[in-house]
C-alpha positions in Angstrom: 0.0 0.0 0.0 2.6 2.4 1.3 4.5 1.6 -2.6 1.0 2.4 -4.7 0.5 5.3 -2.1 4.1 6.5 -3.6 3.5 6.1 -7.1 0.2 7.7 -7.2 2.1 10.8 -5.5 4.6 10.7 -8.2 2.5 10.7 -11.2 0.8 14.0 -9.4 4.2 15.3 -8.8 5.0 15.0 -12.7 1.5 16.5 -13.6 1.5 19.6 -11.4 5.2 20.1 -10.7 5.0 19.6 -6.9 7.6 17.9 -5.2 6.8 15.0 -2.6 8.9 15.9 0.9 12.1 14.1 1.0 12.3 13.7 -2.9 14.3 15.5 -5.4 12.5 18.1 -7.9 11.8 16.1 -11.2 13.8 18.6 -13.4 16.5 18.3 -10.8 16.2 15.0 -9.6 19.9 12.6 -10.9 18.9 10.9 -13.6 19.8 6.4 -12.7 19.6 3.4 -14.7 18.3 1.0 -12.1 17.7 -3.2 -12.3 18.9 -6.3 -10.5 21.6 -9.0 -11.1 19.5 -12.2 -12.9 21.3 -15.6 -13.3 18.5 -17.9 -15.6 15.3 -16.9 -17.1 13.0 -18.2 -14.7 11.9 -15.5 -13.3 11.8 -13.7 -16.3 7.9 -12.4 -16.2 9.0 -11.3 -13.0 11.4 -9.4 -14.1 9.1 -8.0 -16.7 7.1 -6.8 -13.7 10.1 -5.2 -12.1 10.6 -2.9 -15.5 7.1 -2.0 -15.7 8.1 -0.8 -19.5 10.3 1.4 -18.7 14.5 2.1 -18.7 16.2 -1.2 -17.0 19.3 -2.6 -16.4 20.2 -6.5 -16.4 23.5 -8.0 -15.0 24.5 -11.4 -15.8 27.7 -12.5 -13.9 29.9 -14.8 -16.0 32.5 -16.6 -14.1 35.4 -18.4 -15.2 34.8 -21.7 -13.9 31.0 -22.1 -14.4 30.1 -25.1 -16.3 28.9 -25.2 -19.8 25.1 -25.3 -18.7 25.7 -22.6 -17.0 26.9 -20.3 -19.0 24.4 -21.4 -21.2 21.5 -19.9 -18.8 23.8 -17.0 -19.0 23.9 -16.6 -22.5 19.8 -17.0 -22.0 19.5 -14.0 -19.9 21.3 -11.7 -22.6 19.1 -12.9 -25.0 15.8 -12.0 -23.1 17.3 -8.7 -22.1 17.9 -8.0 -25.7 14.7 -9.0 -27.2 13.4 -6.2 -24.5 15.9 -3.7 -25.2 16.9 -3.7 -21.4 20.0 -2.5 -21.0 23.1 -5.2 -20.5 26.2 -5.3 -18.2 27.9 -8.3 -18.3 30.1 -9.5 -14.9 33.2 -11.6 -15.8 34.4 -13.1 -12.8 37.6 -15.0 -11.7 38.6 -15.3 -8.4 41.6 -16.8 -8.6 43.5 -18.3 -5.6 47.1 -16.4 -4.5 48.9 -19.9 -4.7 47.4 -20.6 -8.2 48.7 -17.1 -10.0 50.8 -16.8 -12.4 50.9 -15.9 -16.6 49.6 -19.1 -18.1 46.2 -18.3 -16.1 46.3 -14.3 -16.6 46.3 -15.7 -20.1 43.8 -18.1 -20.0 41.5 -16.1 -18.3 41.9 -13.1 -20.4 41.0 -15.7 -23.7 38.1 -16.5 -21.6 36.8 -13.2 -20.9 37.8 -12.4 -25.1 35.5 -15.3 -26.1 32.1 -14.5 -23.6 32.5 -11.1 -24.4 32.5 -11.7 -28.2 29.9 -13.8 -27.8 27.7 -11.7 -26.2 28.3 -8.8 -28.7 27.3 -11.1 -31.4 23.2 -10.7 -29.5 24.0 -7.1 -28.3 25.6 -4.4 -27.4 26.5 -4.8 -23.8 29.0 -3.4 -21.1 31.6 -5.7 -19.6 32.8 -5.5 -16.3 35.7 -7.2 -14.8 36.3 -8.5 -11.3 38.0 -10.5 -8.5 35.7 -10.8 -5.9 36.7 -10.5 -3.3 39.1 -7.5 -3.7 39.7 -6.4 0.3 42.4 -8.4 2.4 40.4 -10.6 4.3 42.2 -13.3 6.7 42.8 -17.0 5.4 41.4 -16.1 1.6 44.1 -16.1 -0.8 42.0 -14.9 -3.8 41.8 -11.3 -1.8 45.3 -10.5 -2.2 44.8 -6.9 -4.1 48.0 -6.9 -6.1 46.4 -10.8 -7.7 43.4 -9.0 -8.1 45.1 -5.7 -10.3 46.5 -8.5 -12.3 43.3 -10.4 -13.1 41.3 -6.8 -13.8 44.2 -6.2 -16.4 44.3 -9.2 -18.6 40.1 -9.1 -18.3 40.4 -5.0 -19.1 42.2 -5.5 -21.8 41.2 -8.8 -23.4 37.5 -7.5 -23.9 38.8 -3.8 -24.5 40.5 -5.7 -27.7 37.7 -7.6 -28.8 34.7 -5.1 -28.7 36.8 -1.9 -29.3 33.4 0.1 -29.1 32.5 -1.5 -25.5 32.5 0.3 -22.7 34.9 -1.7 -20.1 35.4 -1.4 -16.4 36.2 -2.9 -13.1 34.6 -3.7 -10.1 35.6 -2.6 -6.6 34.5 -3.6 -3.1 33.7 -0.8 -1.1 34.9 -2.3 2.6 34.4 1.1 4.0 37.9 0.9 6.3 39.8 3.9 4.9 43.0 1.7 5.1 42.3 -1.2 2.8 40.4 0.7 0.6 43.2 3.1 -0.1 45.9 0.1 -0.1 43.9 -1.3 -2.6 43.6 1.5 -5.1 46.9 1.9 -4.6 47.9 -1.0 -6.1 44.9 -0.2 -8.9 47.3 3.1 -9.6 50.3 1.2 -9.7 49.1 -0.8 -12.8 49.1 2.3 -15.1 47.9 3.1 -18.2 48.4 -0.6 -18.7 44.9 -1.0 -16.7 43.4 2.4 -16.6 43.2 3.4 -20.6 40.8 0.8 -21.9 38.5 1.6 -18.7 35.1 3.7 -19.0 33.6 3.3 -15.7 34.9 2.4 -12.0 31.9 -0.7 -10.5 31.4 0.2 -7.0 29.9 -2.6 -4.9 27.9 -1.6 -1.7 26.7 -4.0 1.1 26.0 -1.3 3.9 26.1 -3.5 7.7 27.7 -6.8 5.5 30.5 -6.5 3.3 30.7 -3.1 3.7 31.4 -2.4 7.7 31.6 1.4 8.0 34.6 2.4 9.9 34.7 4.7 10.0 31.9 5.7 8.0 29.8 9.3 8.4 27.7 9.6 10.8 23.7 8.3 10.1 22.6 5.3 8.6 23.0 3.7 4.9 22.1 6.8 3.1 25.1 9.2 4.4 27.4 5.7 4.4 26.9 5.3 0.6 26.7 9.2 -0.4 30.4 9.4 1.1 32.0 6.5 -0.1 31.2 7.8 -3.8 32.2 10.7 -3.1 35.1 9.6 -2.0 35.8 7.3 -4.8 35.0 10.4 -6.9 37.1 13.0 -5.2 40.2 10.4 -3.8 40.2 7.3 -5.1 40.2 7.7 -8.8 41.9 10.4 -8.8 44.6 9.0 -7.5 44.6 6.5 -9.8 44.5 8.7 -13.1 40.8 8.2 -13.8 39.4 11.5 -14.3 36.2 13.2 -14.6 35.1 11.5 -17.8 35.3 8.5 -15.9 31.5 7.0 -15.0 30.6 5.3 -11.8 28.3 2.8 -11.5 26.6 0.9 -8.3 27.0 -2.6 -10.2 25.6 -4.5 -7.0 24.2 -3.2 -3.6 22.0 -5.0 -1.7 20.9 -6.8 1.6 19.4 -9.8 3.2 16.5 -11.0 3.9 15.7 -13.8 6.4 13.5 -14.3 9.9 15.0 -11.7 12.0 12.4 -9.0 13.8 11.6 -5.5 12.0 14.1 -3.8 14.6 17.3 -3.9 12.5 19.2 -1.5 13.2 19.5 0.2 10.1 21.5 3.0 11.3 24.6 1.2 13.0 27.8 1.3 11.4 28.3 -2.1 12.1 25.9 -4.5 13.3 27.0 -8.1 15.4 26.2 -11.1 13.6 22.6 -11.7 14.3 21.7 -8.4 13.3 23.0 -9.0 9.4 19.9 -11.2 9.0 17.2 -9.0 8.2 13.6 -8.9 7.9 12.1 -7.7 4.5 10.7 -4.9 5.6 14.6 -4.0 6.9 15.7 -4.6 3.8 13.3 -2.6 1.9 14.5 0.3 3.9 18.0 -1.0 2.8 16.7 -0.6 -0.6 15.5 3.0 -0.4 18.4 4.4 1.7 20.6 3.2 -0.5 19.3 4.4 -3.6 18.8 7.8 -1.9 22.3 8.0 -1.1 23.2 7.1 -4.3 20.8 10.2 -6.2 22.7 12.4 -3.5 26.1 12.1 -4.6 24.8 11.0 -8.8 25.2 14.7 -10.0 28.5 15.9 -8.3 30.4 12.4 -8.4 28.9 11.1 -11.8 27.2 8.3 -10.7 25.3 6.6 -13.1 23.0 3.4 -12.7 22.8 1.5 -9.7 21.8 -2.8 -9.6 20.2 -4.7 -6.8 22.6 -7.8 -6.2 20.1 -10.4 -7.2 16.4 -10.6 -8.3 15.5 -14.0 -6.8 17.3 -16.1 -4.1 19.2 -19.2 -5.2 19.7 -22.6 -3.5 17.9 -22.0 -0.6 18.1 -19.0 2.3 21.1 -19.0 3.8 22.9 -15.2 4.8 25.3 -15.9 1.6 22.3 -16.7 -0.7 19.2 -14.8 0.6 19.3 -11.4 -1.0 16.8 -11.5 -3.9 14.1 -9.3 -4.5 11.9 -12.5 -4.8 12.3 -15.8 -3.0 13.5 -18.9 -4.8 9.6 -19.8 -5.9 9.2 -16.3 -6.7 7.1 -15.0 -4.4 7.7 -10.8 -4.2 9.4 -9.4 -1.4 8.7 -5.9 -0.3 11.5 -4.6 -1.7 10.4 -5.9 -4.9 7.5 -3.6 -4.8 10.1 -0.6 -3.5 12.5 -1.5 -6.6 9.7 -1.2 -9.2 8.5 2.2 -7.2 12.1 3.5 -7.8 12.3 2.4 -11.5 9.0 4.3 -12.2 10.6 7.2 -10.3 13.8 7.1 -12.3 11.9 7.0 -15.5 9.6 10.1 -14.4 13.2 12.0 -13.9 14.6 11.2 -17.1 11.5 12.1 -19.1 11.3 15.5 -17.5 
């Protein structure tokens, strides 16, 4: 009710020129491409839903390793998103293990990514978006070591930059949120050069306020003022540093939160919450939804952020806190923030047709 209540006060909004408390002018409001991460077709009527006709953004992770069949349902997803003229980012993934490094599998990955990404072009026109996920130095996992991860983004950068010459190309980045690892890591992005940075079209920042991303320490307030800072701060510092410059786009290629059987007191607004707190009710991460994406319009016009995607439109082999983040359950049933997504995408359609 609350999400019909909103759109009905939009639509007036557009037809009299008001503006709703708490929401941005139309002819001033950042103009987003907003959608969700799909893996298969299955829920593909959902996801028809979730558009509601109007601008949307589909991204289909690729990863190294995935079986044929697999890739295959992949392959499916760019082909439904094409026949609707959705717009396409494509994820290629390889998260490669420290003790496993070394040229033959830069190489082979790099012919990897060249072959999906040709592929994919041959159905449409798509951007690609290279990463290493994790990229933050995290105890005991070997495939977090930054300077292994630089290497990886490079040989994907430039095998698909070679490729589809008229792609636009970029990498992805973890936002941890601990000023220390984040700047350790783009230092070693910076330290890679032109060899990295001259293909690249668009810096992938990836937002998990009160889970992957712990805040520390972050501004004060909840999700909205966490996320408005670290962009701006990947805007005004981070790339920078790096040599990316102005021209450079930044996009929110996955943000999200999860969903499970915990009470509808989540603590939205602490920096870092203890364990049992990360598994949230829907309504919690409905809010999550909408305080992120407000964060996100607040820093869009000064730091050039572009489009923002919801981690994943349904949950996948069951509900577990690693799995449980979709929009929809496994069978498809909607969760509230399904209903808040498709409020937003009408709302970012409103602002680009003003």
């Amino acid at each position: 009710m609350q999400v019909v209540r909103g759109l009905v006060a939009l639509v007036v909004c557009a037809m009299s020129g008001v503006t709703p408390a708490g929401a941005y002018p139309l002819e001033r409001a950042p103009v987003l491409d907003l959608g969700a991460t799909m893996t298969s077709t299955k829920h593909l009527r959902d996801a028809e839903l979730l558009a509601s006709d109007k601008p949307f953004t589909v991204r289909v992770p690729f990863e190294w390793s995935d079986p044929a069949h697999v890739a295959e349902q992949r392959m499916e997803v760019v082909r439904a998103a094409a026949d609707r003229n959705w717009r396409i980012v494509v994820n290629l993934r390889y998260r490669a293990p420290k003790s496993a490094a070394g040229p033959e599998l830069l190489s082979g990955f790099g012919s990897w990514a060249s072959e999906t990404a040709s592929r994919v072009a041959a159905l449409a026109p798509a951007s690609f978006d290279v990463s290493n996920r994790p990229n933050s130095l995290v105890p005991d996992d070997p495939g977090s070591d930054p300077a292994w991860t630089a290497s990886v983004l490079v040989a994907g950068v430039q095998a698909v930059s070679q490729t589809v010459p008229d792609a636009r190309v970029g990498f992805s980045w973890l936002a941890t949120g601990d000023p220390v690892e984040d700047a350790a890591w783009w230092a070693v992005i910076r330290s890679m050069g032109r060899e990295l940075l001259s293909p690249v079209s668009f810096v992938d920042v990836q937002l998990f306020p009160g889970t992957l991303t712990v805040g520390t320490p972050w501004a004060l307030g909840g999700p909205r003022d966490q996320v408005s800072q670290i962009l701006r701060q990947t805007r005004s510092i981070y790339m920078p540093r790096a040599g990316l410059g102005p021209e450079i786009d930044i996009e929110v290629g996955e943000f999200g939160g999860h969903a499970g059987q915990y009470d509808d007191t989540f603590p939205l607004d602490v920096a870092q919450p203890d364990a049992e707190a990360l598994i949230a009710t829907q309504a919690a991460q409905r809010r999550l939804l909408e305080a992120v994406l407000e964060g996100v319009r607040d820093a869009a016009m000064s730091s050039r952020v572009t489009s923002a995607v919801w981690t994943s439109l349904a949950d996948e082999g069951g509900c577990s806190l690693a799995k449980c983040w979709g929009l929809l359950t496994e069978s498809g049933a909607p969760r509230s923030a399904f209903d808040e997504m498709r409020y937003q995408i009408i709302r970012a359609s409103l602002a680009r047709n003003s």
